[in-house]
C-alpha positions in Angstrom: -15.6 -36.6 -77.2 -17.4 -33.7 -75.0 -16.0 -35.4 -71.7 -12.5 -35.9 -72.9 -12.9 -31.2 -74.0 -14.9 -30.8 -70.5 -11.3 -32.6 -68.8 -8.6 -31.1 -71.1 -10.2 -27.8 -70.1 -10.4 -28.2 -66.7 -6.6 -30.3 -66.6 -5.5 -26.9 -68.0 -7.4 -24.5 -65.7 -5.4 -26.4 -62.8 -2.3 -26.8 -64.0 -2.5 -22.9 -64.5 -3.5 -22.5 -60.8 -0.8 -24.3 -59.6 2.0 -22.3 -61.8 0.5 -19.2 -61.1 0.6 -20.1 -56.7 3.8 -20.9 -57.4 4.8 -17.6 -58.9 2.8 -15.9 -56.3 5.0 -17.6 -53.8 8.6 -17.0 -55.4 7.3 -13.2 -55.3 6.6 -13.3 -51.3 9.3 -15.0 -50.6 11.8 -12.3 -52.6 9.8 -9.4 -51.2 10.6 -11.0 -47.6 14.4 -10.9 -48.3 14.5 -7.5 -49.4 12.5 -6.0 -46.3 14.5 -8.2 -44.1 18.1 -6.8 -46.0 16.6 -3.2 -45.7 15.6 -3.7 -41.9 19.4 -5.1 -40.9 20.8 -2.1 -42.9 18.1 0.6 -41.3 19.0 -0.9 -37.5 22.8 -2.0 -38.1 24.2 1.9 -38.2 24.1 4.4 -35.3 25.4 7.8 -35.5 26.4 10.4 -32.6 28.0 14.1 -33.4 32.1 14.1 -33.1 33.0 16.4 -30.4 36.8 17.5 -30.1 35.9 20.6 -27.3 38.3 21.4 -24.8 36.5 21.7 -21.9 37.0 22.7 -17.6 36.0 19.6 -15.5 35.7 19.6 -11.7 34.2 17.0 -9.3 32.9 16.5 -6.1 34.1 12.9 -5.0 31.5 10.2 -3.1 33.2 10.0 0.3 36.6 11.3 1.1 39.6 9.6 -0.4 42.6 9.0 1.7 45.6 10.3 0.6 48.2 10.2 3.0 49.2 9.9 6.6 49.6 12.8 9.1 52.7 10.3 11.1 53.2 6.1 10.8 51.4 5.8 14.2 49.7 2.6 13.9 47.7 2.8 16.8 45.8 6.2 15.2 45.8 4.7 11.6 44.6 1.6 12.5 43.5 -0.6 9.4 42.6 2.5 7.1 45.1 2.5 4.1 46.0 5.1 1.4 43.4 4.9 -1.0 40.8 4.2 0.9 37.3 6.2 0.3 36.0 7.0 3.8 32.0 7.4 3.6 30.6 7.3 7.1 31.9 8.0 10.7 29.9 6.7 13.3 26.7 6.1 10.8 26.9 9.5 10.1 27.6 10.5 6.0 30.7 11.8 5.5 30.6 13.7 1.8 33.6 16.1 2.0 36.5 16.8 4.3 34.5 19.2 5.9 31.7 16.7 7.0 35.1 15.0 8.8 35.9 17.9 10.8 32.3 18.9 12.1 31.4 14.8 12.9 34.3 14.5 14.9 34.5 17.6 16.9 30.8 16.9 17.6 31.1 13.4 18.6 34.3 14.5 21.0 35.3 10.8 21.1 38.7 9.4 22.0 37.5 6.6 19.4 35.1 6.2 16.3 33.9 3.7 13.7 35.2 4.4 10.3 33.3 3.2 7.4 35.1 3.3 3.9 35.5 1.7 0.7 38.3 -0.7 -0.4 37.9 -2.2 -4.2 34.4 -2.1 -4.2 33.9 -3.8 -0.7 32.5 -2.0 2.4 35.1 -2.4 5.5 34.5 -0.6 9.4 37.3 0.1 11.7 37.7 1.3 15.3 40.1 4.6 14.8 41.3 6.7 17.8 40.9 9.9 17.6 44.0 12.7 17.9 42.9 15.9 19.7 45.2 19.0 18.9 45.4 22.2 20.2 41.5 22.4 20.4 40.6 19.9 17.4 39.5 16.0 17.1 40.8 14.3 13.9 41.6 11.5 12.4 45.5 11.9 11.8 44.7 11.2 7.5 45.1 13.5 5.1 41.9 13.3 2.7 40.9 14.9 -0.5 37.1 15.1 -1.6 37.3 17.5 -5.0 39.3 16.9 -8.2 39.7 19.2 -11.3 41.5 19.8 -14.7 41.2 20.0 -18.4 39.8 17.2 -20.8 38.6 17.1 -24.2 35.0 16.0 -25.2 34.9 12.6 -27.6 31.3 12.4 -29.0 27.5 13.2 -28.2 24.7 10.5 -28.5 21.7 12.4 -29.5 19.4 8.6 -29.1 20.0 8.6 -25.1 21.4 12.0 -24.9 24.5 11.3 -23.3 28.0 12.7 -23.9 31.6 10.7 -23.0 34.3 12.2 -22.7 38.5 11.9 -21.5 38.6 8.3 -22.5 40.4 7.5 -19.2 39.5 7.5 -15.6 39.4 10.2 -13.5 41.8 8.9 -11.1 43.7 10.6 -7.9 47.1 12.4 -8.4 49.0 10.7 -5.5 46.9 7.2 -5.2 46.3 6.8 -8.7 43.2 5.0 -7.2 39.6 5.4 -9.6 37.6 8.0 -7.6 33.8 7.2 -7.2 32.2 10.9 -8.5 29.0 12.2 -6.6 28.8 15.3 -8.7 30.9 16.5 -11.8 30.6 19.4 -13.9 31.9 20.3 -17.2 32.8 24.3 -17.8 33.4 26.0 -20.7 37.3 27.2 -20.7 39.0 30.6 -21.5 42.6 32.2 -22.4 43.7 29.1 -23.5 47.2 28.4 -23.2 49.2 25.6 -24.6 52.4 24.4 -23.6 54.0 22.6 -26.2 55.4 19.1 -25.8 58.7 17.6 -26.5 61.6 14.5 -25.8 62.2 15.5 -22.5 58.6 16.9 -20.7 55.0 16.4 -21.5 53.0 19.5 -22.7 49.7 20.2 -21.5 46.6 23.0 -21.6 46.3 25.3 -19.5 42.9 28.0 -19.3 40.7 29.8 -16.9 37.4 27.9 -15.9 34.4 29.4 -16.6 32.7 28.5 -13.7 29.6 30.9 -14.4 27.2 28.5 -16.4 27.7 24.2 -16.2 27.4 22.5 -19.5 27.4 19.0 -19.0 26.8 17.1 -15.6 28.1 13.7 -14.8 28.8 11.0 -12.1 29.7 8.3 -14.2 33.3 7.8 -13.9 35.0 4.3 -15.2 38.4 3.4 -17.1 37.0 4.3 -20.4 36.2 8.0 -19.5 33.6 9.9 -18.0 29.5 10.2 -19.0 26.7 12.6 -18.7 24.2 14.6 -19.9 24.5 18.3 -21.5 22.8 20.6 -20.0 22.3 25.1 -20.9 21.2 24.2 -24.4 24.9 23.4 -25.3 25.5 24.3 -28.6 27.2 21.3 -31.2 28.6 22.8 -34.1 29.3 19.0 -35.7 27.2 16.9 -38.3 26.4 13.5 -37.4 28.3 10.8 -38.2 28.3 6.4 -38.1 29.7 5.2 -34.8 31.8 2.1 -35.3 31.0 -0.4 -33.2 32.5 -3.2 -34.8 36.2 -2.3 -33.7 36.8 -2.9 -37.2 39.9 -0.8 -36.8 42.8 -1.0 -39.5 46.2 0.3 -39.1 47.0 3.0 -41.4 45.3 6.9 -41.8 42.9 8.4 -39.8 42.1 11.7 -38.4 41.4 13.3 -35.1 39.2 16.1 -34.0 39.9 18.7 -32.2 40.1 22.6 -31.5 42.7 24.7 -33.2 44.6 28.0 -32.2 41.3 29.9 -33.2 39.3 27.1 -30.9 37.7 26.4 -34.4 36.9 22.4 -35.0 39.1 20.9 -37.5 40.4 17.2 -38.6 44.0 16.5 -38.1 45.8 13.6 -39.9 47.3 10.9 -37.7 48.2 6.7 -38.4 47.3 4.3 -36.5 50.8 1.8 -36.0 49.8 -1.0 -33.7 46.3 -2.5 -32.5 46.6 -4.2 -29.0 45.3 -7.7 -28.7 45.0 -7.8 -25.1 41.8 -7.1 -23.1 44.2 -6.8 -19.7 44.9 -3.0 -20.5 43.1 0.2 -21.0 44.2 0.8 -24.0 43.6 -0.9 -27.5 46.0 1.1 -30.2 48.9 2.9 -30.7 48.6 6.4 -32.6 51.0 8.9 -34.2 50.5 12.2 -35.0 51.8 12.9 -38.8 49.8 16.5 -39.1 52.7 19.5 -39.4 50.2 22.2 -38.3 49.3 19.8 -35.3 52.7 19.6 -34.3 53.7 22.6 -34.4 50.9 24.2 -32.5 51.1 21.2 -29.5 53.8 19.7 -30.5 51.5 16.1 -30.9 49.8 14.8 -28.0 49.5 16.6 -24.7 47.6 16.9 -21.2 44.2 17.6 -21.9 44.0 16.0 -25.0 42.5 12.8 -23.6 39.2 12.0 -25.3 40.2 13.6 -28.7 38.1 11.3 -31.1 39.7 9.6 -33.9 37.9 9.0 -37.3 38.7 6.4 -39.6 36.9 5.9 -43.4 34.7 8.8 -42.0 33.2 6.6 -38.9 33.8 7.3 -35.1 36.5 4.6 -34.1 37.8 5.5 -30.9 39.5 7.8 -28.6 42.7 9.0 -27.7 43.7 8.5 -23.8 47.6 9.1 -23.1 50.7 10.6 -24.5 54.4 8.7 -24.7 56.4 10.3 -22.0 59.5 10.7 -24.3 57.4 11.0 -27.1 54.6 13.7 -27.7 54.0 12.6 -31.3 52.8 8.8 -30.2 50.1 7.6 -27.9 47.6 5.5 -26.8 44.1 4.7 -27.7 41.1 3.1 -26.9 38.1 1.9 -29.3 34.9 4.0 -29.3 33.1 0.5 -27.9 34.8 0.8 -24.9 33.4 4.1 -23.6 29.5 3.0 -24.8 29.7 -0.2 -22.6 
């Protein structure tokens, strides 16, 4: 009778063990779901401060960029096309259309090696060398700097980095990407806007502040232009959840952008049509439905590139380019396209 208590007792001592294990288990294994859930939701969000600033950019390019021919003589142009970055003569650097004149006039050669860019691939040619009334030059006409007006998108305090434009800087007669060596954002004054409409596009005009830089860059690509602030650059924005998802619906949203008192404000736009194809530079169609908007710009205009555009309160993109006969519609780009 004792031995059948002793094992009863001890039957029910570890059948108790094992439950309570078990319970002990469940509780670890629930605790390890809900840190995991927490972690995904802590790393999953990122948030950057909305910009909207109109702001002065100018830009030293990498090279010289061809832009045109002095005359069609072959036998001076050689294999150098428009568009065509130019970035040594001889060996020697060539940084600015300045740097051409001084090589050549010190070399005083009837003929040179050009080195320049084409699409990303290094190409030399043998140019001869036109000497007028005194000088030595090439015959090209080249451009090395670049400026205008541009609006600021958002600011990444994490790698502390703005973007900005939402488009290439390109040239005005090539239309070709220019490599940057040095750019320079300015803040702007006497703003003026020209108002668009059916039959022109409006733009922004201002003075450049050229006194103080505020942001430095050389990061130009499709999707805008990249830097760093520098002059303790004031933000006057709160943060807010950059959406990376391209989660984008059509329907409201908002932009951001200065007003006639260069005060920050939201304006309300829709967004009509997303565009499914990766081929082009842009990724939605906007309009602009805000009456005090459109009546102080008359919707989209030059210098409005890079406006941000806010959608369920989450950065989704950027505006890039204005409808020719149509200020109140443009393009725009998702915000994942500037970060890549």
């Amino acid at each position: 009778m004792l031995n059948r208590k002793i094992y009863f007792k001890l039957l029910c001592i570890f059948v108790f063990i094992l439950i309570l294990s078990g319970l002990l288990k469940n509780k670890v294994a629930i605790n390890n779901v809900s840190v995991q859930t927490l972690s995904i939701v802590k790393t999953d969000k990122k948030y950057v401060y909305p910009l909207g600033n109109i702001v002065a950019i100018k830009a030293d390019t990498d090279g010289v960029l061809v832009i045109g021919y002095e005359e069609e003589d072959v036998t001076y142009i050689g294999g150098v096309k428009i568009g065509d970055n130019i970035i040594k003569i001889n060996d020697k650097d060539v940084n600015n259309s300045i740097d051409v004149y001084k090589i050549l006039n010190s070399l005083k050669s009837e003929e040179v090696i050009v080195t320049f860019e084409r699409n990303g691939e290094l190409k030399k040619e043998n140019l001869n060398v036109k000497y007028e009334d005194g000088i030595y030059k090439l015959g090209l006409w080249v451009r090395d700097k670049v400026s205008g007006i541009g609006t600021m998108t958002f600011y990444d305090p994490q790698n502390e980095t703005f973007y900005a434009i939402g488009h290439a800087i390109t040239d005005v007669d090539t239309n070709n990407l220019l490599k940057i060596k040095e750019g320079y954002l300015y803040n702007i004054h006497n703003l003026e806007i020209i108002k668009g409409n059916s039959s022109s596009v409006g733009r922004i005009n201002g003075k450049f502040d050229l006194s103080t830089e505020i942001g430095i860059f050389n990061n130009n690509s499709n999707f805008g232009i990249s830097g760093g602030l520098v002059n303790k650059y004031k933000i006057n924005s709160e943060l807010i959840e950059l959406d990376t998802s391209n989660d984008v619906k059509i329907g409201d949203a908002e932009i951001i952008f200065e007003d006639e008192n260069r005060n920050i404000r939201r304006y309300k736009i829709k967004i009509e049509k997303i565009i499914n194809n990766k081929k082009l530079d842009r990724d939605m169609i906007i309009k602009v439905t805000d009456d005090e908007l459109i009546d102080y710009t008359g919707g989209i205009i030059q210098g409005m590139s890079g406006i941000p555009i806010v959608q369920n309160n989450k950065l989704i993109g950027s505006i890039t380019h204005v409808f020719k006969n149509n200020p109140k519609k443009g393009y725009g780009i998702f915000i994942n396209e500037m970060i890549q």
